[in-house]
HTML snippet that shows the backbone in 3Dmol.js (N, CA, C, O; Angstrom):
<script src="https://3Dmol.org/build/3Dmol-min.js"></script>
<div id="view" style="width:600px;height:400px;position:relative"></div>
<script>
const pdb = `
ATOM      1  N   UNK A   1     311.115 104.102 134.298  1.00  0.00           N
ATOM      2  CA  UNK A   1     311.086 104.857 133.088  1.00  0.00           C
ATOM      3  C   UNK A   1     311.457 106.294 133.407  1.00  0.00           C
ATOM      4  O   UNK A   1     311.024 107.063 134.265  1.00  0.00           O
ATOM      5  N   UNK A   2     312.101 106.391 132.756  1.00  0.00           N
ATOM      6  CA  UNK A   2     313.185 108.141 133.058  1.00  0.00           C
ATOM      7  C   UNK A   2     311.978 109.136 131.891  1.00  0.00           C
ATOM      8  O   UNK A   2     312.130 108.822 130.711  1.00  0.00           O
ATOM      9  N   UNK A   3     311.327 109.785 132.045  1.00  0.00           N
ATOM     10  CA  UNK A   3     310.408 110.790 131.623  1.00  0.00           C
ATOM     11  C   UNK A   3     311.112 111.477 130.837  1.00  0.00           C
ATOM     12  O   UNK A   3     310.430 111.821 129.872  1.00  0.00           O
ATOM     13  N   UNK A   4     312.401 111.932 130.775  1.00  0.00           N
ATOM     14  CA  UNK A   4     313.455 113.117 130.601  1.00  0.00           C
ATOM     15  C   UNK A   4     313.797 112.504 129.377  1.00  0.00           C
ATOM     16  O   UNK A   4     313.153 112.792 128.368  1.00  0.00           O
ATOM     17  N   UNK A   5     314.895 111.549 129.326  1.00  0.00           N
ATOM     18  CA  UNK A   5     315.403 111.402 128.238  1.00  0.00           C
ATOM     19  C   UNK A   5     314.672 109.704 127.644  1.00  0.00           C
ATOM     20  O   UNK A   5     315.351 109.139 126.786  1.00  0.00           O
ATOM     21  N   UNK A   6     313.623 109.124 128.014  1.00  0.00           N
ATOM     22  CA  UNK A   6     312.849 108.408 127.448  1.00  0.00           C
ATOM     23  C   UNK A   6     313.535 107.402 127.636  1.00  0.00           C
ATOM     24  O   UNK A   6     313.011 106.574 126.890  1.00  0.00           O
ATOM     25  N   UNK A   7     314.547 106.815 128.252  1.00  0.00           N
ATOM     26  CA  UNK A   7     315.244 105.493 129.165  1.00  0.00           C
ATOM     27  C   UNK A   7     314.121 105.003 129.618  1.00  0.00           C
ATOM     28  O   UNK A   7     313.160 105.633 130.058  1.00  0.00           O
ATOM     29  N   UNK A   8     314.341 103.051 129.425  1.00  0.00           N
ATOM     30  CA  UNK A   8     313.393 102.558 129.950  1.00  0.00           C
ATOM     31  C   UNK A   8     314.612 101.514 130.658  1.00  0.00           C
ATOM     32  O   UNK A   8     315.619 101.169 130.040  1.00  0.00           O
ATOM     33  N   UNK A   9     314.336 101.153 131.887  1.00  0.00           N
ATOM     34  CA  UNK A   9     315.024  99.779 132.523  1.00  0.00           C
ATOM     35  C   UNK A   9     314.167  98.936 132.377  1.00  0.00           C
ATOM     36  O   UNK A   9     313.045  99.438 132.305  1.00  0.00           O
ATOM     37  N   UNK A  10     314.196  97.574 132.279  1.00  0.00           N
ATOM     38  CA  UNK A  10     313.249  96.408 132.093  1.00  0.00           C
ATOM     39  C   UNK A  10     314.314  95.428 133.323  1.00  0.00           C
ATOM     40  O   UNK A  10     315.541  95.327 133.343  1.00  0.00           O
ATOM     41  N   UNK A  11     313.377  94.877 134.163  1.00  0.00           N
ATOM     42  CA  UNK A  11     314.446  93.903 134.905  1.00  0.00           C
ATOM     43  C   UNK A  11     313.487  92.640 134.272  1.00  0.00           C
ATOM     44  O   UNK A  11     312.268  92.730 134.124  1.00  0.00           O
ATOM     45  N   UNK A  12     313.966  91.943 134.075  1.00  0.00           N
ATOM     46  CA  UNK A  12     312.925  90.514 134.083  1.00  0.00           C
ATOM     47  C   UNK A  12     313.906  89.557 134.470  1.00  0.00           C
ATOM     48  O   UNK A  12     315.103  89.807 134.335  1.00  0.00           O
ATOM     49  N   UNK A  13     313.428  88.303 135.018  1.00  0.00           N
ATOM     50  CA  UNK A  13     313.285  87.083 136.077  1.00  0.00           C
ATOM     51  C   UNK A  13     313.683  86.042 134.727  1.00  0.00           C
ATOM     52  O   UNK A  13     313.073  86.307 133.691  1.00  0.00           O
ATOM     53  N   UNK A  14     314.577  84.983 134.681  1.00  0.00           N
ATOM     54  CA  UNK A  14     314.717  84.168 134.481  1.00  0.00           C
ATOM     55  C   UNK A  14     314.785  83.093 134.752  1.00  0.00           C
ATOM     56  O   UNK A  14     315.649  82.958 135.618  1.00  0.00           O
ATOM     57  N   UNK A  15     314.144  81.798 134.373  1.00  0.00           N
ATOM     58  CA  UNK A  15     314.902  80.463 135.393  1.00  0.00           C
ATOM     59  C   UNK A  15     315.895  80.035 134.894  1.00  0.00           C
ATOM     60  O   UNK A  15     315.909  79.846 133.677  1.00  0.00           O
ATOM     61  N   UNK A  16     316.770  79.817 135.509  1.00  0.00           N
ATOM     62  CA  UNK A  16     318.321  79.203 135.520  1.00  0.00           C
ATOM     63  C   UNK A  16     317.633  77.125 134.822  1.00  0.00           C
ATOM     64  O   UNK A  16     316.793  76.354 135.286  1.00  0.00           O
ATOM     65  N   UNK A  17     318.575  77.036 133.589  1.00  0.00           N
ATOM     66  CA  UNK A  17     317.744  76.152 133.040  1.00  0.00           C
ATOM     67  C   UNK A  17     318.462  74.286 134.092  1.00  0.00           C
ATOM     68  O   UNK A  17     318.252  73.187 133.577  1.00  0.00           O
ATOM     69  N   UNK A  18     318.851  74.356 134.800  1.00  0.00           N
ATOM     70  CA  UNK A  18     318.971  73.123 135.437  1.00  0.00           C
ATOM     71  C   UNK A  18     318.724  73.391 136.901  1.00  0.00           C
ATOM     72  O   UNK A  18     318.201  72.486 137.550  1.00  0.00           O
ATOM     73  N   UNK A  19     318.988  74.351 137.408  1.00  0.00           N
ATOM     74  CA  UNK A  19     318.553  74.492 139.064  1.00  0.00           C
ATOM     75  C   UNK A  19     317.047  74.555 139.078  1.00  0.00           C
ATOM     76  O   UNK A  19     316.560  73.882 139.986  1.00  0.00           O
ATOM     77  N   UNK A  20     316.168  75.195 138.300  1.00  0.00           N
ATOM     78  CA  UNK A  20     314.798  75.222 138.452  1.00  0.00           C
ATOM     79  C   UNK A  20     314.544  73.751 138.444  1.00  0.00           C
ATOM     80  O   UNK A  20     313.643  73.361 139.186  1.00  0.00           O
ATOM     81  N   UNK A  21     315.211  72.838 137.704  1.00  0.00           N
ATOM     82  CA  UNK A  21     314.238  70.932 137.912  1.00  0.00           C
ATOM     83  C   UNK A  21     314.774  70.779 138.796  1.00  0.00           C
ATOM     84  O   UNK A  21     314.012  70.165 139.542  1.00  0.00           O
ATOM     85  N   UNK A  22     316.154  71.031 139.517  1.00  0.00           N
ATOM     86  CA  UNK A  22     316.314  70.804 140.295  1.00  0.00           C
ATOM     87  C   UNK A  22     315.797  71.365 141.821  1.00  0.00           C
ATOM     88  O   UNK A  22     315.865  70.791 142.908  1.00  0.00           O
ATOM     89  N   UNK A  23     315.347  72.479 141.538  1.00  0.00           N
ATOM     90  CA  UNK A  23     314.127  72.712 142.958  1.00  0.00           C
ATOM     91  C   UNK A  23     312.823  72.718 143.101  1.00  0.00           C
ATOM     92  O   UNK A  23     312.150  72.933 144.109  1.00  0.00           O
ATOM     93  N   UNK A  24     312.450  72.417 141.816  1.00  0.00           N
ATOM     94  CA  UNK A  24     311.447  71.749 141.362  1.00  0.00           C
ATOM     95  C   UNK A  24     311.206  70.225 142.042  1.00  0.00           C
ATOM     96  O   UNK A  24     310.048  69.818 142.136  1.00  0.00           O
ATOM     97  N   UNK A  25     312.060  69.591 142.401  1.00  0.00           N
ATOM     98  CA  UNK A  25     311.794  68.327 143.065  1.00  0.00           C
ATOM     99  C   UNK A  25     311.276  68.874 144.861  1.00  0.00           C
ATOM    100  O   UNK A  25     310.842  68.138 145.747  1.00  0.00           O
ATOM    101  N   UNK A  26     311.465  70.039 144.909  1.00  0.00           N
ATOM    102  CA  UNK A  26     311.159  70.292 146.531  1.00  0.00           C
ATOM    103  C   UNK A  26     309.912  70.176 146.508  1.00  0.00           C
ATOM    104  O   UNK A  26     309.379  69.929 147.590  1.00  0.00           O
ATOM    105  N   UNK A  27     308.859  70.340 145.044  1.00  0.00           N
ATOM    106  CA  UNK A  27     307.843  70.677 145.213  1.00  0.00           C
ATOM    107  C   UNK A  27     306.884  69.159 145.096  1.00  0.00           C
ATOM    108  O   UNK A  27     305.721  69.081 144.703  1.00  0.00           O
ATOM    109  N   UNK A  28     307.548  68.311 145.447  1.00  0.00           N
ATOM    110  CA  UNK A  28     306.517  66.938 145.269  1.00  0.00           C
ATOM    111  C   UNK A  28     305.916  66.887 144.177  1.00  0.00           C
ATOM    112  O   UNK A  28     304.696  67.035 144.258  1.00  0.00           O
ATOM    113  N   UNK A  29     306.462  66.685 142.896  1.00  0.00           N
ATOM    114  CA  UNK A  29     305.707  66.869 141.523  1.00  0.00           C
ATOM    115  C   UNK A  29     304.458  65.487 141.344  1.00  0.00           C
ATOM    116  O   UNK A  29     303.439  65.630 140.668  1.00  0.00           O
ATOM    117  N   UNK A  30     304.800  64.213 142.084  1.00  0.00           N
ATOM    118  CA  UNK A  30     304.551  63.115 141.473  1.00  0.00           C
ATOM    119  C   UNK A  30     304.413  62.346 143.079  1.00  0.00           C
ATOM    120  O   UNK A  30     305.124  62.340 144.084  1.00  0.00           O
ATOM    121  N   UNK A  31     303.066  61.713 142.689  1.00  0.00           N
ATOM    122  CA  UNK A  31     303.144  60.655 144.128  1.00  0.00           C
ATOM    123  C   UNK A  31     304.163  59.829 144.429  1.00  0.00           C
ATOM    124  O   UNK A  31     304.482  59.462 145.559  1.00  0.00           O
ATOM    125  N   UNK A  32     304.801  59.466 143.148  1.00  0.00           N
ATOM    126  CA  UNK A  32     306.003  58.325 143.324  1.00  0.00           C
ATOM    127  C   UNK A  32     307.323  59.243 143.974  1.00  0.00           C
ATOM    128  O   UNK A  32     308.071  58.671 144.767  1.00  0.00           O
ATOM    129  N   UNK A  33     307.517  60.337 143.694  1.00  0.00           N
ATOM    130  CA  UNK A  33     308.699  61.270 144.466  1.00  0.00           C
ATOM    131  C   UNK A  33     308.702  60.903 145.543  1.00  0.00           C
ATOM    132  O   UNK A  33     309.708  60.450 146.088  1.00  0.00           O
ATOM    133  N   UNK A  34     307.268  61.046 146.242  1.00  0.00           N
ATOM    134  CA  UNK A  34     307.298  61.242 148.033  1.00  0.00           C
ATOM    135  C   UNK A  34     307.769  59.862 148.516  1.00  0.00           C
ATOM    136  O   UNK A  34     308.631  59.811 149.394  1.00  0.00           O
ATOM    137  N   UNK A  35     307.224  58.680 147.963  1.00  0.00           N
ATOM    138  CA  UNK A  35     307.643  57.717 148.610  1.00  0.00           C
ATOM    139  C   UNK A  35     309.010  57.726 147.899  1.00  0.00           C
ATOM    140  O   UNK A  35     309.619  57.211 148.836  1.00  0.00           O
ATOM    141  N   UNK A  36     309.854  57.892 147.069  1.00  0.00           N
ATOM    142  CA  UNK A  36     311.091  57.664 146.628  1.00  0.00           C
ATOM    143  C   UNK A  36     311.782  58.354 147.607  1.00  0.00           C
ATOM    144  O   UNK A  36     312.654  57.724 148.206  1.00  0.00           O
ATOM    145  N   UNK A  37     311.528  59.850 147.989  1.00  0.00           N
ATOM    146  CA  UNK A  37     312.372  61.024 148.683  1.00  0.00           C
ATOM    147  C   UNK A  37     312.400  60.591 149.921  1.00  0.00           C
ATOM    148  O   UNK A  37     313.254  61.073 150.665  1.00  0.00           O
ATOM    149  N   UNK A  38     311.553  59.668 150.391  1.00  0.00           N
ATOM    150  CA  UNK A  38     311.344  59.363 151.878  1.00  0.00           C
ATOM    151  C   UNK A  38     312.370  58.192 152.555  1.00  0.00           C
ATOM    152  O   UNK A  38     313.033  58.018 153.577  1.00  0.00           O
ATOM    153  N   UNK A  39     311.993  57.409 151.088  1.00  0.00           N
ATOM    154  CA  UNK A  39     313.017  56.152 151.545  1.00  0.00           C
ATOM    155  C   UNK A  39     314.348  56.625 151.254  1.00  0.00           C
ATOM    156  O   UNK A  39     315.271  55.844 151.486  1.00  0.00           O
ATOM    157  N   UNK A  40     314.596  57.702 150.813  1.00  0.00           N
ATOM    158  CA  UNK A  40     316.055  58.112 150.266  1.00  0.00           C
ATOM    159  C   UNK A  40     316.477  58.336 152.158  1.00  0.00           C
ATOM    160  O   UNK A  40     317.205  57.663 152.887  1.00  0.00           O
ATOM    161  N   UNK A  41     315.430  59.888 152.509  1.00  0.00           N
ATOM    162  CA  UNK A  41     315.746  60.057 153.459  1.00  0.00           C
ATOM    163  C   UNK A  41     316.625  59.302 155.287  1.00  0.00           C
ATOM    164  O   UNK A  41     317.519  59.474 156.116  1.00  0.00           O
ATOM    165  N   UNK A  42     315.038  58.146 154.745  1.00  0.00           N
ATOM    166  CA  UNK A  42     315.605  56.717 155.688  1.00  0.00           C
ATOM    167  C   UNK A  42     316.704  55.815 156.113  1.00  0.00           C
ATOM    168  O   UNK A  42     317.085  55.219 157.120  1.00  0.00           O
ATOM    169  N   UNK A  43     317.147  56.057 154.447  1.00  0.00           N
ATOM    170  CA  UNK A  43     318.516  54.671 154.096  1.00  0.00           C
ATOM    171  C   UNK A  43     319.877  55.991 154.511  1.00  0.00           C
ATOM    172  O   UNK A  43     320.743  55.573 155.279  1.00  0.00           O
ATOM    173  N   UNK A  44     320.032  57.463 154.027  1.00  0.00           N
ATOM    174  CA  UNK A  44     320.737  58.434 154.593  1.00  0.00           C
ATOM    175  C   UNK A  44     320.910  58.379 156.322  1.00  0.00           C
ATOM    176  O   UNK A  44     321.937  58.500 156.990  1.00  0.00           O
ATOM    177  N   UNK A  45     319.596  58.165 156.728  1.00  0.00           N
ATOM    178  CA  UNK A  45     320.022  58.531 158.329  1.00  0.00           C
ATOM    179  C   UNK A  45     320.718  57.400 158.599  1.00  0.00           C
ATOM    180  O   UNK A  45     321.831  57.539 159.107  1.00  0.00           O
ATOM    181  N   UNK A  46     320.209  56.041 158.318  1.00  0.00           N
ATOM    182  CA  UNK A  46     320.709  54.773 158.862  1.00  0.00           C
ATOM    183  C   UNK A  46     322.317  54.954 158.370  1.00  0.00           C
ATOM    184  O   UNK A  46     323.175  54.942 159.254  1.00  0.00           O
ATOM    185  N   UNK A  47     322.652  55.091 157.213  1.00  0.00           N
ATOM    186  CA  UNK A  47     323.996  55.243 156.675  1.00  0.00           C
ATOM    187  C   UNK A  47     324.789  56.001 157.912  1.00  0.00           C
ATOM    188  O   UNK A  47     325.892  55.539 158.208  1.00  0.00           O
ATOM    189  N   UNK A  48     324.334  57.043 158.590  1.00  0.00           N
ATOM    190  CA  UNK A  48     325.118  58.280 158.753  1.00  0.00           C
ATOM    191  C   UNK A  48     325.166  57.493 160.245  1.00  0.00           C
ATOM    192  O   UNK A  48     326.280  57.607 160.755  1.00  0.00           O
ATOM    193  N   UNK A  49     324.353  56.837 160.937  1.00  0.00           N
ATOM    194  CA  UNK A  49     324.115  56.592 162.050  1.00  0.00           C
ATOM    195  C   UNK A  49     325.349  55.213 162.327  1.00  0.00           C
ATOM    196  O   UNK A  49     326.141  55.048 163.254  1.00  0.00           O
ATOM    197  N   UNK A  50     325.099  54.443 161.181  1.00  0.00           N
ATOM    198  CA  UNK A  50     325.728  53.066 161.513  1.00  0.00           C
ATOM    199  C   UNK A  50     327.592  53.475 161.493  1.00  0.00           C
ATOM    200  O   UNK A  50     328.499  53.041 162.203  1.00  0.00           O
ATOM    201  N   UNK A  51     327.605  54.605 160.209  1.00  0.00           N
ATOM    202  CA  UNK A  51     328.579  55.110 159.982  1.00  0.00           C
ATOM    203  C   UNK A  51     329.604  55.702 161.660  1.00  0.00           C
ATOM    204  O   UNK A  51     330.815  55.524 161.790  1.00  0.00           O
ATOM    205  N   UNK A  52     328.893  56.234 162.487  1.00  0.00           N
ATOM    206  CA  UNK A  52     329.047  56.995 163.622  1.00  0.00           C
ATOM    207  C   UNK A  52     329.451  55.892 164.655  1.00  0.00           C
ATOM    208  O   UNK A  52     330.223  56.187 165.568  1.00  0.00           O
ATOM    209  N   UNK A  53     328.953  54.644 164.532  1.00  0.00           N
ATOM    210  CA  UNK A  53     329.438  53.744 165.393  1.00  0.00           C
ATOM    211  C   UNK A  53     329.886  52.433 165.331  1.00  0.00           C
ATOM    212  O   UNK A  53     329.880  51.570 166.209  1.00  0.00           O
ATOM    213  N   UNK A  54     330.513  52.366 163.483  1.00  0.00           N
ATOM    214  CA  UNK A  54     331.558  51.544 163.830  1.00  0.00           C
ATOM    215  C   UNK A  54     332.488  51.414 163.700  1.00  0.00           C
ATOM    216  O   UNK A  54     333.044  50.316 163.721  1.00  0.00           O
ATOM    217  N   UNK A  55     333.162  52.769 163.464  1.00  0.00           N
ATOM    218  CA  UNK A  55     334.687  52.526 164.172  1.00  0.00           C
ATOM    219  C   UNK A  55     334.779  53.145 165.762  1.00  0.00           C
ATOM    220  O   UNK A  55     334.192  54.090 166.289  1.00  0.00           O
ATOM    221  N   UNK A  56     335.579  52.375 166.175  1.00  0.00           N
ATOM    222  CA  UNK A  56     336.389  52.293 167.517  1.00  0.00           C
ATOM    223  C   UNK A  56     337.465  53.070 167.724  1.00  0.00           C
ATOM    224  O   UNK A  56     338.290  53.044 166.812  1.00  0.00           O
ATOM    225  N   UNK A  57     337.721  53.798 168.711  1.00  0.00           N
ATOM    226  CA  UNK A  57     339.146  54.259 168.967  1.00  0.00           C
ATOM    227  C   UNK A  57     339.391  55.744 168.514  1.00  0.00           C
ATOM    228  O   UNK A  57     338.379  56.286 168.068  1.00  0.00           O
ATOM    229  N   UNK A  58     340.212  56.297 168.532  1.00  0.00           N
ATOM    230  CA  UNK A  58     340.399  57.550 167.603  1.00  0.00           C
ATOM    231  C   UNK A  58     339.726  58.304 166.543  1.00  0.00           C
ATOM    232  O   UNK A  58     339.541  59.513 166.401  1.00  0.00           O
ATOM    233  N   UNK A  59     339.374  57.181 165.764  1.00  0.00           N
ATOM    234  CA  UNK A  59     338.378  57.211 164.861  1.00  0.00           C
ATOM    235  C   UNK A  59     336.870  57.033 164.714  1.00  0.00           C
ATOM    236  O   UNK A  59     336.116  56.994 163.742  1.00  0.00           O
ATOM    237  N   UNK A  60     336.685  56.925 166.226  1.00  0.00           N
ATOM    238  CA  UNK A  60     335.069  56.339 166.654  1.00  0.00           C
ATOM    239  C   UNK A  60     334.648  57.843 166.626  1.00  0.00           C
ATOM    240  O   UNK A  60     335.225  58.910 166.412  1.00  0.00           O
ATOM    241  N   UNK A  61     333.047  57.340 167.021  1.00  0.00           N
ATOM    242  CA  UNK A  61     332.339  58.909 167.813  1.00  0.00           C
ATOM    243  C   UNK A  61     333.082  59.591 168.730  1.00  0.00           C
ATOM    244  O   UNK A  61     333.100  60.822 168.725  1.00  0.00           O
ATOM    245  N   UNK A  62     333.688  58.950 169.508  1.00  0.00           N
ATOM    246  CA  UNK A  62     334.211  59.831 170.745  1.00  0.00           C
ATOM    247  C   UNK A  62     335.912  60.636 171.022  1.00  0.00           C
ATOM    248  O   UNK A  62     336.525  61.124 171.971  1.00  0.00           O
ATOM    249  N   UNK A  63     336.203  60.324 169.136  1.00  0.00           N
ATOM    250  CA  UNK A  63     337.087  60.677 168.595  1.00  0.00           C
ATOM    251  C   UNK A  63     336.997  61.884 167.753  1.00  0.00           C
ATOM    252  O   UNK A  63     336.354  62.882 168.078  1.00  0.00           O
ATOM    253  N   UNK A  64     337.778  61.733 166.473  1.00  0.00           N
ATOM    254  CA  UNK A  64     337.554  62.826 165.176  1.00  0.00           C
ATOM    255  C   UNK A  64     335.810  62.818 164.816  1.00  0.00           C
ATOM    256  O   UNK A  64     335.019  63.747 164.656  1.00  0.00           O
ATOM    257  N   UNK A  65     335.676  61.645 164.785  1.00  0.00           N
ATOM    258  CA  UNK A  65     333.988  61.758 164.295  1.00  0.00           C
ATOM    259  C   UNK A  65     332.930  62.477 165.109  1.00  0.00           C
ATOM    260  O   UNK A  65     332.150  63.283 164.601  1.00  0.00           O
ATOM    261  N   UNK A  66     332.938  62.159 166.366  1.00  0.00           N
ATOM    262  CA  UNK A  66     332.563  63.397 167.400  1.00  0.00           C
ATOM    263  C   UNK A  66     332.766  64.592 167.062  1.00  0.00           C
ATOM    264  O   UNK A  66     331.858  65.348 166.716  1.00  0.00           O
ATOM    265  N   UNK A  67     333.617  64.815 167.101  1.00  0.00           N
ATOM    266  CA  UNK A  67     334.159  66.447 166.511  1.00  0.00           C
ATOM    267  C   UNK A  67     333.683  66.839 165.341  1.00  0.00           C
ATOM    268  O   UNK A  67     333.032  67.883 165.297  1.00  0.00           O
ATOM    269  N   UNK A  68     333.989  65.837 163.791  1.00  0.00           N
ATOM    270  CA  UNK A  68     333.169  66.253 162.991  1.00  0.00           C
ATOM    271  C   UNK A  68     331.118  66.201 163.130  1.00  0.00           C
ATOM    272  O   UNK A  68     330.341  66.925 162.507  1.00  0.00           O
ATOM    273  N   UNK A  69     330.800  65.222 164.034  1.00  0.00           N
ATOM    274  CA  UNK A  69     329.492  65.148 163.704  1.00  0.00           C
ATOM    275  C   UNK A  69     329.017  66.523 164.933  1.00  0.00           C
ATOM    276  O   UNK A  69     327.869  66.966 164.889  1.00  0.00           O
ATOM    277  N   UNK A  70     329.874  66.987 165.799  1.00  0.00           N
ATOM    278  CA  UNK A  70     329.347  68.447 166.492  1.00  0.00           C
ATOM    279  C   UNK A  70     329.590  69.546 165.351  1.00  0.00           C
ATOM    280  O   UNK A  70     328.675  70.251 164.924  1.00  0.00           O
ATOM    281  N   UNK A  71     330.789  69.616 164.943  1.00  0.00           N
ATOM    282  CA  UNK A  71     330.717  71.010 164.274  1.00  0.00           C
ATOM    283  C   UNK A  71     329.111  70.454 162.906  1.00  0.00           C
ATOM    284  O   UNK A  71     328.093  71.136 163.025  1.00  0.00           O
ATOM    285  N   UNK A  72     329.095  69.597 162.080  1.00  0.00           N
ATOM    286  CA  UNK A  72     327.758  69.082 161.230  1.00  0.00           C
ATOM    287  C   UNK A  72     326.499  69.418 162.122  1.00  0.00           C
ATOM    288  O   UNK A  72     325.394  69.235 161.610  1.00  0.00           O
ATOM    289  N   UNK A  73     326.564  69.817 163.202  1.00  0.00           N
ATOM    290  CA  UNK A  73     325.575  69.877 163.933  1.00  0.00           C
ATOM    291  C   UNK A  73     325.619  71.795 164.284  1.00  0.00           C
ATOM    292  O   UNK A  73     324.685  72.582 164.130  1.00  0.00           O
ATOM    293  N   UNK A  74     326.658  72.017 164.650  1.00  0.00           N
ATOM    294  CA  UNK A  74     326.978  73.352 165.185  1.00  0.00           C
ATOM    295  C   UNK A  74     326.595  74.686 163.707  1.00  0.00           C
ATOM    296  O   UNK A  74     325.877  75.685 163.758  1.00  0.00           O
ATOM    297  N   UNK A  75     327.263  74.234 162.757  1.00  0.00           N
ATOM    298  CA  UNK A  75     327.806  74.820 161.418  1.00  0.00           C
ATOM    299  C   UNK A  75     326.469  75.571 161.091  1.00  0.00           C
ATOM    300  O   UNK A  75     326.395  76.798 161.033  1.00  0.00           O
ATOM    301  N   UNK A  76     325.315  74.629 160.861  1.00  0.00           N
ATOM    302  CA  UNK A  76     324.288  74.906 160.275  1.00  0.00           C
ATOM    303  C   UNK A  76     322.701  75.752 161.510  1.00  0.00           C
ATOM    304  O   UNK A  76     321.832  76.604 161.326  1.00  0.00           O
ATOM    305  N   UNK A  77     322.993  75.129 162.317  1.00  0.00           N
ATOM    306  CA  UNK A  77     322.633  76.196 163.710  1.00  0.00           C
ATOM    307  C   UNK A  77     323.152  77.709 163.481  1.00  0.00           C
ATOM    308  O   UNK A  77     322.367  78.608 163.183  1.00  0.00           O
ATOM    309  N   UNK A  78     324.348  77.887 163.622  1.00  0.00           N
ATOM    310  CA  UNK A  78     324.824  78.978 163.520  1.00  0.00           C
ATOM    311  C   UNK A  78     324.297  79.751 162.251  1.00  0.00           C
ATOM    312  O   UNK A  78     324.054  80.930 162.509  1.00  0.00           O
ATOM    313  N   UNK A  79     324.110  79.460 161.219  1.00  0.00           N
ATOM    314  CA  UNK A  79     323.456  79.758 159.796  1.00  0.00           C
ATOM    315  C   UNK A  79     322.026  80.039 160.190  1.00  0.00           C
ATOM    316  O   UNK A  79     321.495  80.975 159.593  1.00  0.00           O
ATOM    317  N   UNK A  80     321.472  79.538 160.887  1.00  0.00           N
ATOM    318  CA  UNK A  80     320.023  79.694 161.679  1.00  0.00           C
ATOM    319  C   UNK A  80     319.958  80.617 162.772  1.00  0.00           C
ATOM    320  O   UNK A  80     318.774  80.698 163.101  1.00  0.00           O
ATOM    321  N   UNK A  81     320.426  81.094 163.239  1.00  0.00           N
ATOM    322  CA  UNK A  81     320.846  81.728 164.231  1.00  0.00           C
ATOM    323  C   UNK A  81     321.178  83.195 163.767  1.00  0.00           C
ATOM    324  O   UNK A  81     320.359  84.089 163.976  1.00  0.00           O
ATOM    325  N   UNK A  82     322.396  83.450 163.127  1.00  0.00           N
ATOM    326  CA  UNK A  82     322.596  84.586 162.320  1.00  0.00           C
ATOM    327  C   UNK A  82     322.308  84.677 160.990  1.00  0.00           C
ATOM    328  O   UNK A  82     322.526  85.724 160.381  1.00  0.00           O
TER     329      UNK A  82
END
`;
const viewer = $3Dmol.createViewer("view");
viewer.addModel(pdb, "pdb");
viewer.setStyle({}, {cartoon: {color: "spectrum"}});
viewer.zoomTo();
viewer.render();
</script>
């Protein structure tokens, strides 16, 4: 509040009307979430894992996918880091 010429700033906080439910799920609203979010988690790793080893050749882990699953690994370190 400016004393002088009687200016007032007001900041106020809004929630953004679809990202708030959507981080709203971080917060475990419901017993059924945790076991839903968990098995989500589960069936993701297995996906990503089975994904990593079955192709062969060029295209295997020890190929492009190597490379992409280091930098997926590197990318977000670095974000942690700096």
């Amino acid at each position: 509040m400016n004393t002088t010429n009687g200016q007032v700033d007001y900041l106020g906080i809004k929630r953004r009307p679809f990202l708030f439910q959507l981080s709203f799920l971080h917060y475990n609203p419901g017993t059924y979430w945790r076991y839903f979010s968990d098995t989500f988690a589960i069936s993701i790793i297995i996906v990503i894992i089975t994904g990593l080893i079955m192709n062969k050749g060029d295209r295997g882990f020890f190929g492009i996918r190597g490379i992409e699953f280091a930098l997926g690994i590197i990318i977000p370190l670095l974000f942690l880091i700096f």
